[in-house]
N, C-alpha and C positions, 0 to 999 in steps of 0.2 A: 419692956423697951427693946432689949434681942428682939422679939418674936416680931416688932413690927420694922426693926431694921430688917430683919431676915426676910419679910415678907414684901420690902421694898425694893430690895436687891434681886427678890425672883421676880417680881412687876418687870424690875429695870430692863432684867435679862431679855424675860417675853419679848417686851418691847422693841428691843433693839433686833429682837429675833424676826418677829415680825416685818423688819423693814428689809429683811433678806426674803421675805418669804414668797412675795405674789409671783414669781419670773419662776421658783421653787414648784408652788401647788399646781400652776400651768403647766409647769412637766407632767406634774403625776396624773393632774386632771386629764391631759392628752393620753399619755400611755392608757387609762384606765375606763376612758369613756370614747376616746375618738368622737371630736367635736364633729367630724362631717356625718357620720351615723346621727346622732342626736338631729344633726339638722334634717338630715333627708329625712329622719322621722318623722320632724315636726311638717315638712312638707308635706308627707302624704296622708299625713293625718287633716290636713287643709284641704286637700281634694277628695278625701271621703268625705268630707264635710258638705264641700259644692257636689259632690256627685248626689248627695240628698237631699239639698235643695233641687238639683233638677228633678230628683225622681216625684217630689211634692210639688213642681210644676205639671204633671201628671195625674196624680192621685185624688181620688174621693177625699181623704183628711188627709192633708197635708201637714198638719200638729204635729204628730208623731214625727216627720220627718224633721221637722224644723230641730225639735230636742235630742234627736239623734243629731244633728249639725254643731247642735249647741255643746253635747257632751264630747263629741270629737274637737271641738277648738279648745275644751276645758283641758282636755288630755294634753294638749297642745300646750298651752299655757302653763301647765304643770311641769311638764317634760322640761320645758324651757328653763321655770324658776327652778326645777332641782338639779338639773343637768349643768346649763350654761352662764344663766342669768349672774355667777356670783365673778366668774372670768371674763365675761361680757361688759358688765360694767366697771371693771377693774383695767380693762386694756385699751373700750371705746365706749366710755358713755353715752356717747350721741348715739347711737348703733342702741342702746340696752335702753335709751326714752322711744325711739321710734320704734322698739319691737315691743313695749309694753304698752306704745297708742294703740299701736294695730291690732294686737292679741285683743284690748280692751274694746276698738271697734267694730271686730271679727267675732266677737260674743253676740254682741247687740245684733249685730247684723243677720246670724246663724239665727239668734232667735226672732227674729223678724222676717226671716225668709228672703232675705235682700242680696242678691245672687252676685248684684254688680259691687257692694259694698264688701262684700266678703271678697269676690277676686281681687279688689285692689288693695286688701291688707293684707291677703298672701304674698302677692308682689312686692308689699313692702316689706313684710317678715322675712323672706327667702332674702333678697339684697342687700338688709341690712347686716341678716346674718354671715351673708360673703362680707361685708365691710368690717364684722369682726372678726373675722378669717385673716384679712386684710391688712388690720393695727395689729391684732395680734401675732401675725410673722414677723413684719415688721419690727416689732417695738422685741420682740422674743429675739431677733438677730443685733439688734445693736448692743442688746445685754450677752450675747456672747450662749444666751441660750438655746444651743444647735434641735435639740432634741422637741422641746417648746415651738420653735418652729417651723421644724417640718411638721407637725401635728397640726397646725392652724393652717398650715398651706396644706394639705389635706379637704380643706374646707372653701375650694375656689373653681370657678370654669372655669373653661378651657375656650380658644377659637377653635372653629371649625377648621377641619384640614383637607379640604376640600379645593380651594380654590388658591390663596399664595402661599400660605404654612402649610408644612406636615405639623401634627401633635407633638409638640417637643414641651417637657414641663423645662422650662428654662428656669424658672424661680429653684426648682427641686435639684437640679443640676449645680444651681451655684449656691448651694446648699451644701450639699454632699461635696464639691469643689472647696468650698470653705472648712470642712470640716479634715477633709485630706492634705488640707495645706498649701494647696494650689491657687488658691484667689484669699485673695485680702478677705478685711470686714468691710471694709469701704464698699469696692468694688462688689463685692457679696451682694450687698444691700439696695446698691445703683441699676444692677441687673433683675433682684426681685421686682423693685419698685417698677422698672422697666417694663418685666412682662404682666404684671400683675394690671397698669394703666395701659398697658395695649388693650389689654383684653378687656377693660370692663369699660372703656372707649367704645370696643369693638360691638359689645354687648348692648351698650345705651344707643347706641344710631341704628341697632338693630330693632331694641327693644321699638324706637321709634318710627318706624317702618312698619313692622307690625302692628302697633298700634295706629297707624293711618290706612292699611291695609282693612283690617278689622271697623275701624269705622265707616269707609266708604262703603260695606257691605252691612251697618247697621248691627253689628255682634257685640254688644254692648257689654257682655263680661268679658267677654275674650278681650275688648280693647282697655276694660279697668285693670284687669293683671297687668297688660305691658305699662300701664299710666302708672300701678304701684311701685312696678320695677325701676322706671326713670327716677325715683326721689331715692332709693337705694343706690343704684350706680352714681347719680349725680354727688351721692352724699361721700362716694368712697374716691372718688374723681374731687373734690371741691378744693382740699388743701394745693393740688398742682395746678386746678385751674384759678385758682386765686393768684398765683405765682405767675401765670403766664398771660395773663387775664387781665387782673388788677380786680379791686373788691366787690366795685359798684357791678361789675357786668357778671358778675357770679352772684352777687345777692338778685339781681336782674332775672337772673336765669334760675333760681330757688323760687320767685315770683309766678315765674311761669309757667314751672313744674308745678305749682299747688296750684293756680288756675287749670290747669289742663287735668289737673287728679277732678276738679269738681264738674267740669265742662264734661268731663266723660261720664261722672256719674249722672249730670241731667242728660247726657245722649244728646250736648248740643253740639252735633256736630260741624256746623260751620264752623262756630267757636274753636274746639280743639282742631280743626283744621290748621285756623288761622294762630293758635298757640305752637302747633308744630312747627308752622313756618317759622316764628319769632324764635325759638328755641335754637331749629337747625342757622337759621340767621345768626344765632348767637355763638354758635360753637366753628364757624365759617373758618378763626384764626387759630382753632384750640389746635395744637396739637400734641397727644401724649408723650410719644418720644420721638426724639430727633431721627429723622432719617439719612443714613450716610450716603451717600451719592451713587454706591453701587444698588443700594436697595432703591431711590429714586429712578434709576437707569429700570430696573426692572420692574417697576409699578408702573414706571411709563410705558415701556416697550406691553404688557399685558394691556394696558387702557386703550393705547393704540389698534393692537391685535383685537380684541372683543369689539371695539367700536368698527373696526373695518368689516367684520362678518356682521354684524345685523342688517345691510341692505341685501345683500346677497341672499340670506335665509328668508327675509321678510319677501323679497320680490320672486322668490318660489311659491311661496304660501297667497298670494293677492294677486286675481284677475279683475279688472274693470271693476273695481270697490267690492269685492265679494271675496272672501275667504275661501281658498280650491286644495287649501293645503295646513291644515291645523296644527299640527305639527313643523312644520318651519314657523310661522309663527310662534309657539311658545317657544321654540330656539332662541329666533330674533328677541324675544322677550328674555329670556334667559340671559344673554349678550349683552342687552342693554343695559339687566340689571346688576350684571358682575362689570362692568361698564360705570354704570352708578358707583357702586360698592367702592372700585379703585381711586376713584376719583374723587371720595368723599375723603380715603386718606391722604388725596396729594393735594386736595384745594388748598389748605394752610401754605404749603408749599409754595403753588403757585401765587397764592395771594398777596406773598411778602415780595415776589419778584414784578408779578404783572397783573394787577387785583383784574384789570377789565375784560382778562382773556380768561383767567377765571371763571366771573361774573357769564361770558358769554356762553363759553362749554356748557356753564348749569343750564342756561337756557336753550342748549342744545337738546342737550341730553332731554330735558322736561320737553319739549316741542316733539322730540320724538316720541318719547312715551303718547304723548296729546295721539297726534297722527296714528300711531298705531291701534291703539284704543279704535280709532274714526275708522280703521281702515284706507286709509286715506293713498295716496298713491306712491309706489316704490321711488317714482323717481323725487319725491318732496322730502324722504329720507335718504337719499342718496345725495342730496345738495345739504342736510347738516350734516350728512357723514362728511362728506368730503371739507366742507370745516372745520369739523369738529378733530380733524387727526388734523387738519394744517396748525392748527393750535396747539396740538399735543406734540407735533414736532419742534415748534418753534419755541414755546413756552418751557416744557422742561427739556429741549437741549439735549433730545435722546435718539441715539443712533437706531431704528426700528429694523427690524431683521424679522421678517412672517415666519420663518425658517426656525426661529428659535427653537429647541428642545424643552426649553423649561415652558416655554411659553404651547408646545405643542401637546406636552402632559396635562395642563392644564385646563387647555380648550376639551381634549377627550376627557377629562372626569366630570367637567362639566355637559357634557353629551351625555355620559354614564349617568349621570343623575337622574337629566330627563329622560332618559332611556326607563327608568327604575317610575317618576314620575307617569309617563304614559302608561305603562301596565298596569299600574295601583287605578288608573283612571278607566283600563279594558281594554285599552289600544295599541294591541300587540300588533297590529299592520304597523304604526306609528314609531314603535319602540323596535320594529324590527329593522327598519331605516336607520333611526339612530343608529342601531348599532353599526349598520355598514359604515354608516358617515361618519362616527369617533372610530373604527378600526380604519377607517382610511385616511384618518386626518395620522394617527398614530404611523400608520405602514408609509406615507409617503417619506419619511426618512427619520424618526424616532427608534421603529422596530428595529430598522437596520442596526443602528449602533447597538439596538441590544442583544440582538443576535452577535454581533462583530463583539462583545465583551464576555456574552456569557450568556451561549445557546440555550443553556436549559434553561434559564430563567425566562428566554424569547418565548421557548416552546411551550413554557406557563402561561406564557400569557396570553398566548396566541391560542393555544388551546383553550382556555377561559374567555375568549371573545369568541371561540366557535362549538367544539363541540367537546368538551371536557380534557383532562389528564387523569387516567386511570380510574380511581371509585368519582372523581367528580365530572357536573358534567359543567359543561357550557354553556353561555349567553345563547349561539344560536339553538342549540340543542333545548334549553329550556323552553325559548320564547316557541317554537316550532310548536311544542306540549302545550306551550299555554299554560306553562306552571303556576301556580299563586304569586302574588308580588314578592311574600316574604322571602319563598325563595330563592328568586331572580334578585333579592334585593339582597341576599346574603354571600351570592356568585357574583355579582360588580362590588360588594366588601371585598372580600376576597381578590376581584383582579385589581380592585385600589391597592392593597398591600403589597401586592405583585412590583404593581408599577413605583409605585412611594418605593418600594428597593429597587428597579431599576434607574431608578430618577438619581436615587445619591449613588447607584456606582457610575452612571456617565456623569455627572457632576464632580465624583472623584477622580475619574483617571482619564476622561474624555480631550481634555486639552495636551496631554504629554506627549514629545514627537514621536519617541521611539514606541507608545503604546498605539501609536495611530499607523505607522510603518507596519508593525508587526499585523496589525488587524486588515490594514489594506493588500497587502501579500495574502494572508488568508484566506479576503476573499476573492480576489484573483486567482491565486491556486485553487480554490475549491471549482468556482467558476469555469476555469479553462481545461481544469480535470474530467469535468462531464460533455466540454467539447470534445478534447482527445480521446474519449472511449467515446463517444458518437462517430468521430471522422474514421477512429481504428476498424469499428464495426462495420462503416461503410467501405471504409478501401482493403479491407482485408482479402478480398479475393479479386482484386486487381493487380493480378502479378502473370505474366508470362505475356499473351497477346493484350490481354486486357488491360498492362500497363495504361495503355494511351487515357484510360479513361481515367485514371488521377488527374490530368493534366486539367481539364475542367472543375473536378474538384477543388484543387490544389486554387484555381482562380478567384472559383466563390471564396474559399475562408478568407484569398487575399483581401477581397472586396468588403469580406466581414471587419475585416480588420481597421480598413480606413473608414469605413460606414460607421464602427462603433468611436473609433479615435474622433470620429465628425460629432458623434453625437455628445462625445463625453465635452467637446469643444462648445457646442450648443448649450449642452445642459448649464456651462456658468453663463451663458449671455441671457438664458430665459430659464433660469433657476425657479422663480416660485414659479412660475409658467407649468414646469416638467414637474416642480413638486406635487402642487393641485392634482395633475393630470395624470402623472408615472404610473400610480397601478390599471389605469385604463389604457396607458400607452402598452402597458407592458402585457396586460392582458389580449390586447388586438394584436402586438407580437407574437404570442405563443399561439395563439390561434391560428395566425399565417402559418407558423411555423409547422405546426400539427396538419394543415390542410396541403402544405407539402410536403409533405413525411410521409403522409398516407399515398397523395396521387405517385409520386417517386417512386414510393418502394414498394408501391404496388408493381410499375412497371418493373423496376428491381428485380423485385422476389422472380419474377415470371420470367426474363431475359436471363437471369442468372440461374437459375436452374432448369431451364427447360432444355431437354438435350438437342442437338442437332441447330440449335439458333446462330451457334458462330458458323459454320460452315454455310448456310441459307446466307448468312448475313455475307460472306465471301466471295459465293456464287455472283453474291447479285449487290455488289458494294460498287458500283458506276452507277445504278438507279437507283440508292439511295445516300444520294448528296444530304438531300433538303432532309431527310430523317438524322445523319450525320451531325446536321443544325441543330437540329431540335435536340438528338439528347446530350450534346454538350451543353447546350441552354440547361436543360432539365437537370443536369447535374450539374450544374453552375450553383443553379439556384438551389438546389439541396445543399450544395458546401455552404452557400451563404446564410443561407435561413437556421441551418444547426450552428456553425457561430454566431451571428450576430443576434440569435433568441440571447443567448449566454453573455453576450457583450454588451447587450441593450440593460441586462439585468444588472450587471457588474456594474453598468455606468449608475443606476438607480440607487445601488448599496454604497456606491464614493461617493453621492450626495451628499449626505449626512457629515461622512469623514471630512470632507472638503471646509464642510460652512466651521468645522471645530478647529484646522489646525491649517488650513488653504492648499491651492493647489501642489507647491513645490514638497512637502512633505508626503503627499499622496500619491505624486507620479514616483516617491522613491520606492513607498511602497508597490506602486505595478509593476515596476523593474524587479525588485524581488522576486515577486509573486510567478512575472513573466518568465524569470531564470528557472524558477523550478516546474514550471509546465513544459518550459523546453523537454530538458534534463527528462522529464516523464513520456513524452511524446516522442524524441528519440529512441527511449528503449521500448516505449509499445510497437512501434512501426517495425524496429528492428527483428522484436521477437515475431512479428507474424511472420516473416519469411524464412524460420525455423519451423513452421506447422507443416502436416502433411496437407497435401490440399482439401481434402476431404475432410477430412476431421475442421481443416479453416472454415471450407463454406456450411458447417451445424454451428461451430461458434458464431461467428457471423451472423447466422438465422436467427438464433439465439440471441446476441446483444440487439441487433437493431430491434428484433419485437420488445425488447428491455425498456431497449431507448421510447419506442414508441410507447410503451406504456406507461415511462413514466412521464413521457410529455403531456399524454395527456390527461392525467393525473393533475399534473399541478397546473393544468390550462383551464381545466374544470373546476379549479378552486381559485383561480383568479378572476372566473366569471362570475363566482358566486360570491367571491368580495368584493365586487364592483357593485351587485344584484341585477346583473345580466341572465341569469339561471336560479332556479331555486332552491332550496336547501332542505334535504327529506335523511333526516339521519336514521342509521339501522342502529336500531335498540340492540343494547348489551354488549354493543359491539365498538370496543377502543384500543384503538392500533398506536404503538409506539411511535414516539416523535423519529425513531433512525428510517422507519416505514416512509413516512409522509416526505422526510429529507431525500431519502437516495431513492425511492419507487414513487411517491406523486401517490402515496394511497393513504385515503383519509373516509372514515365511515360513513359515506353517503351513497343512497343509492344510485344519481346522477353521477358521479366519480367514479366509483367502484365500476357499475354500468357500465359508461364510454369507454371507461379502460379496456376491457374486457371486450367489449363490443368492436371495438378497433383492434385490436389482437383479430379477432374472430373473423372480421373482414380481409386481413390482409391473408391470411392464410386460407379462409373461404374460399376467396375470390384464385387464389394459387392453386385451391387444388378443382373446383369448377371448369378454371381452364383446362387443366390436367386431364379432368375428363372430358372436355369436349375435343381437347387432341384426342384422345385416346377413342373417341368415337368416330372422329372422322379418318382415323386411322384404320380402324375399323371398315368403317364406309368404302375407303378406297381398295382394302382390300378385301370388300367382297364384291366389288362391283365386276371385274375380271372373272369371277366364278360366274355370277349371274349372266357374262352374256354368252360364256364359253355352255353353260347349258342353254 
């Protein structure tokens, strides 16, 4: 009698032990197995599987392959029941019936050779397996079980961070936040649940997409994995879409999904066409989470932004119905469909406010794709453009600004993409455009702020869109080689990281007044500092007679000065106007600029050094008035041209500052910036009239060939950011960012070149004169000799 009380009392214990126990073994089993290992197991052990059915699509006996399929889903199915199957069914039963149908019909299939039946129980094994990823953080967090689950969230995608996220594990954050003490359990819970339904949201209208992609091309397993995938997401999405749904339109939509799993396996594609549509039809009101009004503000303002560039890129690429441009086209397709993409997020949105402006977009949007497909004509897309934003303005109620920063990172990595796109496909001419067109969409007023926060991070990136930083190289540099895609596709990874940290620090400190004061003095100082050693160079040996010739000087900078103050006035009345267009404005600036630098200081060098010119010029200063004219003009326009290159550019770089914090904060910064150029420029002026003369006019020689080389240094690399010139980099050869800042010298043969080339000339042509004085000097005095004999 003891021994069976005794042995009731240890039952009892078990028992009750037991009901502490499953939230317990989910620890150990996480620590000890890492459920997402297990899964990517089981996944790639499903694609060796299909990788032998295709190779017995091939083969004499195909046999062999079929039970190598079969023994790889057995391995599968094993792995599964030892590994997960006992926490699987313990956290999400639904999740541990749908992976033991599929395991069960991934057998048969393997051994029947059925390639389309096997993809679509992969699809559904990998989804469901995220769905108990899914319950099981979930249900692990409300028990207080921290450790439980982060290991189960371990076991989940992620969205792409490409397009309006960066990669942020927000579920894992408010995890480790809960565990520090810093967020409730509640709120814990509200934020997994949050990011975990974004993303497999994000996931299923993808998966659906792909799967109607796949079918219009007839790829019949390709399009069963995404048909497996939807009854997985759908299934981990169902409890919220019930909630916001109601039951019948989610049982509705369970319906549809197992219609379209069989419509794809008969390859009926009208059918799963028309099941797609019923689907997306159905999920029209779903929305995962709530959007707050600042993130509305900014899905709008992007929808806007991408919808306005597809007519523009399309009507590059399309002459009289014929395609002249393949590449703006798959832009405009690009646009369109990140265009789609946003606006899949906000129809719910609009639908609760204005279903029929909704309802009309979709059939924008779809009418363009039609037409473009057709080739059809730019301007038949340029009348639903221009609807399709009057909708986007009115309906979500958002201030659009082309100018954005967030919105201008974005449009370049989506350039960056297809930039990476066209090389995989061989069309490095295609991918070399890209990249001008995303560094210029970037340089028109992005780069600026990120130079003005934090140059070296600029010179990263800027160097990554051209021709390396030290051991790496460059986007141009690479495509120039015609490197492999992998990679070019590893050097735009790379300038994405760049930019994703540039993004969050003008995000972080871009709006503060005194961080915008202090960056627009900056670049004002910097700016008006390479004026003042231009103007010192030039007027340094205008002292004694030659004063008078400042005075024309002195006029042009004046005139630079109300020309750049005009333009900085211009630049807010035709802001995107300047933006689009600034680095071509700025590039035909320096070129002016350069073309009179050379003719000037050709005459320069030759006037100011040749002996005996002032006195010639004395003798005979009644006959030349009209020369008098001219070289005040000609030094007019050298003062003007060397400021207002610098003042054109300054106005280019407070673009950017302007559109973050407005004008009256920026002109305090020019007042700063303008105090200490003073301050700078009186003591350079001052100091030159302590040099001996002599020793002033080799200084002198000295800065302005400086000057000129470094103009045209960086006038050469504005031509070849526009793709005015071409781009021929000298191997092994990478010159430090202080090089390319203060000299204009950056590794190309074209650069390097004209630099040097224009040096060459101006002192060639100095001392050619030199000799041909010195020969007719010559000449005349031996002409006396010759007649006296």
């Amino acid at each position: 009698m003891r021994r069976t009380q005794k042995f009731a009392l240890i039952l009892m214990l078990a028992t009750v032990s037991l009901m502490f126990l499953p939230a317990q073994s989910r620890s150990a089993h996480a620590e000890q197995r890492e459920y997402w290992q297990v899964a990517a197991q089981i996944n790639d052990l499903f694609f060796e599987a299909q990788s032998d059915l295709f190779a017995a699509g091939r083969a004499e006996n195909p046999a062999e392959h079929f039970v190598s399929a079969h023994d790889k889903i057995e391995q599968a199915d094993l792995l599964y029941q030892d590994a997960l199957k006992a926490d699987v069914a313990n956290i999400a039963p639904d999740a541990d019936t749908a992976i033991h149908t599929a395991l069960t019909s991934a057998l048969d299939a393997a051994q029947n050779g059925e390639g389309g039946a096997l993809a679509l129980a992969r699809g559904q094994v990998w989804t469901n397996l995220l769905y108990a990823g899914y319950s099981g953080a979930l249900t692990d967090l409300q028990h207080d079980n921290l450790a439980g689950a982060a290991a189960w969230l371990r076991l989940r995608e992620f969205r792409p961070s490409t397009r309006l996220t960066l990669v942020a594990d927000l579920a894992a954050q408010a995890v480790a936040a809960l565990n520090s003490g810093s967020l409730d359990a509640e709120d814990a819970v509200l934020r997994v649940r949050n990011d975990l339904n974004d993303t497999y949201y994000f996931h299923l209208r993808d998966a659906l997409n792909h799967l109607e992609d796949a079918a219009s091309k007839n790829y019949g397993v390709r399009a069963a994995e995404y048909a497996g995938q939807l009854q997985g997401y759908a299934a981990i999405l169902r409890d919220d879409m019930t909630a916001k749904l109601g039951e019948g339109a989610v049982s509705d939509l369970q319906t549809q999904v197992t219609q379209l799993q069989q419509h794809t396996l008969a390859q009926d594609w009208s059918a799963v066409q028309a099941d797609i549509d019923a689907i997306r039809a159905g999920l029209t009101n779903y929305q995962p989470v709530e959007f707050s009004r600042a993130q509305i503000e900014e899905r709008g303002r992007l929808l806007y932004l991408f919808i306005s560039l597809i007519h523009y890129e399309y009507s590059q690429g399309v002459r009289n119905g014929e395609i002249t441009a393949p590449i703006e086209i798959q832009e405009a397709t690009t646009f369109r469909e990140q265009a789609q993409a946003i606006f899949e997020e906000l129809r719910p949105v609009m639908s609760q406010t204005d279903p029929t402006s909704a309802d009309r977009l979709a059939e924008l949007l779809a009418q363009m794709e039609t037409t473009m497909q057709a080739v059809g004509e730019p301007g038949v897309i340029k009348s639903y453009e221009n609807e399709a934003l009057a909708i986007v303005e009115d309906a979500l109620a958002v201030k659009v600004d082309l100018n954005d920063t967030e919105s201008a990172f974005i449009v370049t990595k989506t350039l960056l993409d297809d930039l990476v796109t066209s090389v995989r496909a061989g069309r490095y001419d295609d991918a070399e455009r890209t990249r001008l067109e995303a560094y210029g969409m970037l340089e028109a007023g992005t780069e600026k702020l990120i130079f003005a926060f934090d140059p070296q991070l600029g010179a990263e990136i800027e160097g990554l869109f051209w021709l390396g930083n030290g051991d790496s190289d460059g986007l141009a540099t690479a495509l120039a080689d015609h490197r492999p895609a992998d990679e070019i596709a590893a050097i735009r990874a790379e300038l994405g990281k760049k930019m994703n940290e540039a993004q969050v620090l003008i995000g972080a400190g871009a709006n503060e007044p005194n961080v915008i004061i202090f960056n627009t003095a900056t670049i004002v100082f910097r700016e008006g500092l390479e004026a003042v050693v231009i103007l010192a160079a030039l007027m340094a040996s205008m002292v004694a007679d030659r004063k008078k010739q400042r005075l024309p000087m002195v006029v042009g900078v004046g005139a630079a000065l109300v020309a750049t103050a005009l333009t900085f006035w211009l630049a807010q009345i035709l802001l995107s106007s300047l933006a689009r267009f600034g680095q071509r404005l700025e590039a035909v600036v320096s070129l002016i600029a350069v073309v009179v630098l050379l003719v000037i200081l050709n005459w320069f060098f030759h006037k100011l050094y040749w002996t005996g010119w002032m006195a010639r010029f004395h003798r005979h200063k009644k006959k030349l008035v009209s020369a008098e004219v001219g070289q005040f003009l000609g030094l007019a326009l050298l003062g003007f041209s060397s400021v207002y290159r610098e003042g054109f550019e300054t106005v280019l770089f407070l673009q950017a500052l302007v559109l973050d914090a407005g004008v009256a904060v920026v002109l305090e910064g020019v007042a700063l910036g303008m105090a200490g150029v003073i301050i700078v420029g009186v003591l350079a002026f001052k100091f030159q009239t302590r040099l001996p003369y002599k020793h002033m006019l080799i200084v002198t020689g000295v800065l302005i060939l400086t000057v000129l080389f470094m103009m045209v240094g960086n006038t050469v690399h504005l031509l070849q950011a526009v793709g005015w010139l071409p781009i021929t980099p000298i191997e092994h050869l990478n010159t430090p960012y202080w090089l390319g800042l203060w000299f204009g010298v950056f590794p190309t043969w074209q650069g390097i070149g004209l630099q040097f080339g224009a040096v060459a000339f101006v002192i060639g042509s100095y001392y050619a004169a030199e000799m041909l004085k010195h020969r007719k000097r010559n000449h005349r005095s031996a002409a006396p000799q010759r007649s006296m004999a």
